[in-house]
C-alpha positions in Angstrom: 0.0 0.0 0.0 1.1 3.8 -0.9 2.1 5.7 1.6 0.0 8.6 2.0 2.1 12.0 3.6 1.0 13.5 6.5 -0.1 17.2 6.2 3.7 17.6 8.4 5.7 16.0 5.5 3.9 17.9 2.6 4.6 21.1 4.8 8.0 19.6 5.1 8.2 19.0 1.6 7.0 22.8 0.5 9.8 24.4 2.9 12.8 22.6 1.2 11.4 23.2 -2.8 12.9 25.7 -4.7 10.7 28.3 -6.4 10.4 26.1 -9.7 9.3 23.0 -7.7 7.0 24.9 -6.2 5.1 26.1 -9.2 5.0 23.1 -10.5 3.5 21.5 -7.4 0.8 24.3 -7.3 0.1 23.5 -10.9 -1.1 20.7 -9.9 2.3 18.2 -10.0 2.1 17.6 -5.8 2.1 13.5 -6.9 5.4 14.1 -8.8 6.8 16.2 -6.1 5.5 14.0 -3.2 7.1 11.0 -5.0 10.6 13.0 -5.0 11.0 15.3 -2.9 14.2 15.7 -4.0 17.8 15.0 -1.8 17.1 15.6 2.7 20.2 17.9 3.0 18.3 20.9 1.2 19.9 21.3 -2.0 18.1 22.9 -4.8 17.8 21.4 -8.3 14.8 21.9 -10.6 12.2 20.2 -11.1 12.1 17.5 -14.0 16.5 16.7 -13.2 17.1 13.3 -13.7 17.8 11.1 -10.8 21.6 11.4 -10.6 21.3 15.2 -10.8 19.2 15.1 -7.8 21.3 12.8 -5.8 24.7 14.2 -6.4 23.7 17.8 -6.7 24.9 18.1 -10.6 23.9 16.8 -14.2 26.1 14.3 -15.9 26.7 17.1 -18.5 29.3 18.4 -16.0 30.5 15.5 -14.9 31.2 15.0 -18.2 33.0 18.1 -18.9 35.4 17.4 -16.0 36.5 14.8 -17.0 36.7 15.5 -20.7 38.5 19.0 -20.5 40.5 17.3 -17.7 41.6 14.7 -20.3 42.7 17.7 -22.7 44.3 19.7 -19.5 46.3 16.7 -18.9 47.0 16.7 -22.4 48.1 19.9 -22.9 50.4 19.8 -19.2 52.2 16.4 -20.5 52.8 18.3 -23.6 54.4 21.2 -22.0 56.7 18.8 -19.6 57.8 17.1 -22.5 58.9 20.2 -24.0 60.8 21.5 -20.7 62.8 18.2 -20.3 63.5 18.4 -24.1 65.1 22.1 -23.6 66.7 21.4 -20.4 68.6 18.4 -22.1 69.5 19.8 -25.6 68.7 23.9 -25.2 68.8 24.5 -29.1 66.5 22.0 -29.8 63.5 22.8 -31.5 60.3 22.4 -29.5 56.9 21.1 -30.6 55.2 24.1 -29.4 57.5 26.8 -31.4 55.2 26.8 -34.6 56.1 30.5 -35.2 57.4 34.1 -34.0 53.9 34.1 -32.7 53.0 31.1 -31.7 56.3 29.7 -29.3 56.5 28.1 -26.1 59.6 27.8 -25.6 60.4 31.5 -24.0 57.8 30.8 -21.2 59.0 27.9 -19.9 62.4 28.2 -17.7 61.5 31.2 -16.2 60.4 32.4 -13.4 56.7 32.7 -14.7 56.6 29.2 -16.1 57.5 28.0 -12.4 55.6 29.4 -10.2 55.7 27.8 -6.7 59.6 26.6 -8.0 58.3 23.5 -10.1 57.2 24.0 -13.7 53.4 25.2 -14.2 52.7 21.9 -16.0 53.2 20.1 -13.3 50.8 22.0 -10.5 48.2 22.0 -13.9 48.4 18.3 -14.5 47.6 17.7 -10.5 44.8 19.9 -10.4 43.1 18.4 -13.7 43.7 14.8 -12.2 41.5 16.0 -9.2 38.6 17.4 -11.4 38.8 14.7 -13.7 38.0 12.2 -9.9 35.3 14.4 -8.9 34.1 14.2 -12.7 34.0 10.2 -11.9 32.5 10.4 -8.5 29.6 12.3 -9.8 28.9 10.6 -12.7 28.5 7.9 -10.4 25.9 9.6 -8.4 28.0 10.2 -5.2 27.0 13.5 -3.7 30.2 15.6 -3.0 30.0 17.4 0.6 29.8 21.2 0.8 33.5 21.4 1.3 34.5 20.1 -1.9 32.1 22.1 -3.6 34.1 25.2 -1.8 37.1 24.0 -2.9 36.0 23.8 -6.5 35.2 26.9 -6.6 38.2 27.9 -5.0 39.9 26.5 -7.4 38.3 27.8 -10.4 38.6 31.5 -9.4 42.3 30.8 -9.1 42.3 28.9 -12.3 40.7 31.7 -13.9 42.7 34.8 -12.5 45.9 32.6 -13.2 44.4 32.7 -16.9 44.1 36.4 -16.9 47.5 36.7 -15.2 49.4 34.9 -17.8 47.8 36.0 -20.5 48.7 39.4 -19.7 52.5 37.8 -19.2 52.0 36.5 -22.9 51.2 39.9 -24.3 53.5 42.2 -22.0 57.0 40.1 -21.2 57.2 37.4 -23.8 55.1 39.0 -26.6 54.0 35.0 -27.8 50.9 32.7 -27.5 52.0 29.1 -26.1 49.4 27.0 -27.5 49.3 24.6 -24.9 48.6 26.9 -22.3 45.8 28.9 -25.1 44.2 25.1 -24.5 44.5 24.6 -20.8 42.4 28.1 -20.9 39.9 26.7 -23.0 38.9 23.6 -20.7 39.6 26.0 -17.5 36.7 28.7 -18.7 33.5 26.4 -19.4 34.7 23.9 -16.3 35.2 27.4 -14.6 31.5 28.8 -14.8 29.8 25.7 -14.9 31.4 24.8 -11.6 30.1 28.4 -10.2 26.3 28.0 -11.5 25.9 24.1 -10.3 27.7 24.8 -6.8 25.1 28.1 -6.5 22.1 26.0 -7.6 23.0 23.4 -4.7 22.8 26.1 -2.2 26.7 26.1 -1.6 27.4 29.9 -2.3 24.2 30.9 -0.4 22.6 33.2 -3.2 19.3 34.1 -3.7 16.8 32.1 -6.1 16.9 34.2 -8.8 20.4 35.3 -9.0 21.0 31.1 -8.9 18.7 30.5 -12.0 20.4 33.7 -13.9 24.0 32.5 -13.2 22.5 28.7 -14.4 20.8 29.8 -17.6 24.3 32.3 -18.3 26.8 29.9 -17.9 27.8 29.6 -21.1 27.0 32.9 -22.0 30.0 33.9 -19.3 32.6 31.3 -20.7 31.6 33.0 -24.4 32.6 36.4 -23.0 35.4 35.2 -21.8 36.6 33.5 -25.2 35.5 36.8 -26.8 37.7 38.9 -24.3 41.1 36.4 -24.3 40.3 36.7 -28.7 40.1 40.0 -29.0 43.1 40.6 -26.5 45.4 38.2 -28.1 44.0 39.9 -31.9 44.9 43.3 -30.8 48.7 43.0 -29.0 49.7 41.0 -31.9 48.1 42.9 -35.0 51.7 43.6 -36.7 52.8 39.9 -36.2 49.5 38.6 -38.0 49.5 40.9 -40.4 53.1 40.5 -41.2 52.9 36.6 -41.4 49.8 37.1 -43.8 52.1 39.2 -46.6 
């Protein structure tokens, strides 16, 4: 036999919906809603997310991105140690990653700006992908991440991102070159980046208000675009005499 809630659990029930579930249950879904009530901690997801959305606070679209731009993070870090080693053994080697006066590594890595905390970028880059690609794992396998992580993820993302803007500013200024493998590690940093900050808000991690939560969800992508725009038009600008002079 069904069990039929109590007047205590529907009020219950109403206190933890967001403002979405709650339309929908005055619209006359209250069976849907009373069926799954969604996760007991609290968190917020809309209504009609699939089950492992509801029980580990994100859709498997981001999980998926995790791991995926994690892949091409790693990717793009291996790359970039392979090319330090190559220079530190033979220093007038040629590198993969010099394709042109433009478009050169090479310059960027034994320096102090390609070694940040005194080991090579790479290697603090491939770490940090290896994590997200884990928590990539762990939610795809429906495993709700505690608060803390979620802190830390967005932690990290901020950081990721400001270190984009930092070295890209380094590119332009001091070296006056684009190292591709760093142009893709900003690439799978930016979408992981504000996808991280619009699932962690809708969870209830960053304590925001309904409706800025739905705005940063439904923008997400919209932000990353900017961002792309902004690095493009950046990158377009400084180097307008190099383009132009390796188009004559």
């Amino acid at each position: 036999m069904a069990h039929v809630p109590t007047q205590a659990e529907v009020d219950a029930m109403i206190d933890a919906m967001s403002e979405e579930e709650l339309d929908a249950y005055l619209d006359g879904d209250s069976g849907a809603a009373c069926a799954d009530p969604g996760p007991p901690d609290g968190r917020s997801q809309p209504a009609g997310a699939q089950t492992w959305q509801r029980t580990s606070g994100a859709p498997i679209s981001y999980a998926a991105l995790l791991i995926i731009g994690s892949v091409f993070g790693i990717g793009a870090c291996w790359e970039l140690m392979v090319s330090q080693i190559s220079q530190l053994r033979q220093p007038g080697a040629g590198l993969v990653c010099d394709m042109s006066p433009l478009v050169s590594c090479g310059d960027s890595l034994n320096v102090w700006q390609g070694n940040l905390l005194g080991v090579p970028n790479s290697f603090i880059g491939a770490m940090a992908f290896a994590v997200l690609a884990l928590i990539g794992l762990l939610l795809a396998s429906g495993i709700a991440l505690p608060r803390w992580v979620w802190w830390g993820l967005v932690a990290g993302t901020v950081a990721g991102i400001g270190f984009v803007a930092w070295f890209l500013a380094v590119s332009v200024l001091v070296f006056g070159k684009l190292c591709p493998f760093c142009t893709l590690i900003w690439a799978v940093t930016i979408p992981i980046a504000t996808n991280t900050w619009a699932w962690a808000a809708q969870g209830g991690h960053l304590g925001l208000p309904s409706g800025a939560v739905h705005r940063l969800v439904a923008a997400r992508w919209w932000i990353a675009g900017a961002m792309y725009i902004a690095i493009a038009v950046i990158v377009l600008v400084a180097f307008w005499d190099g383009w132009a002079a390796m188009l004559r």
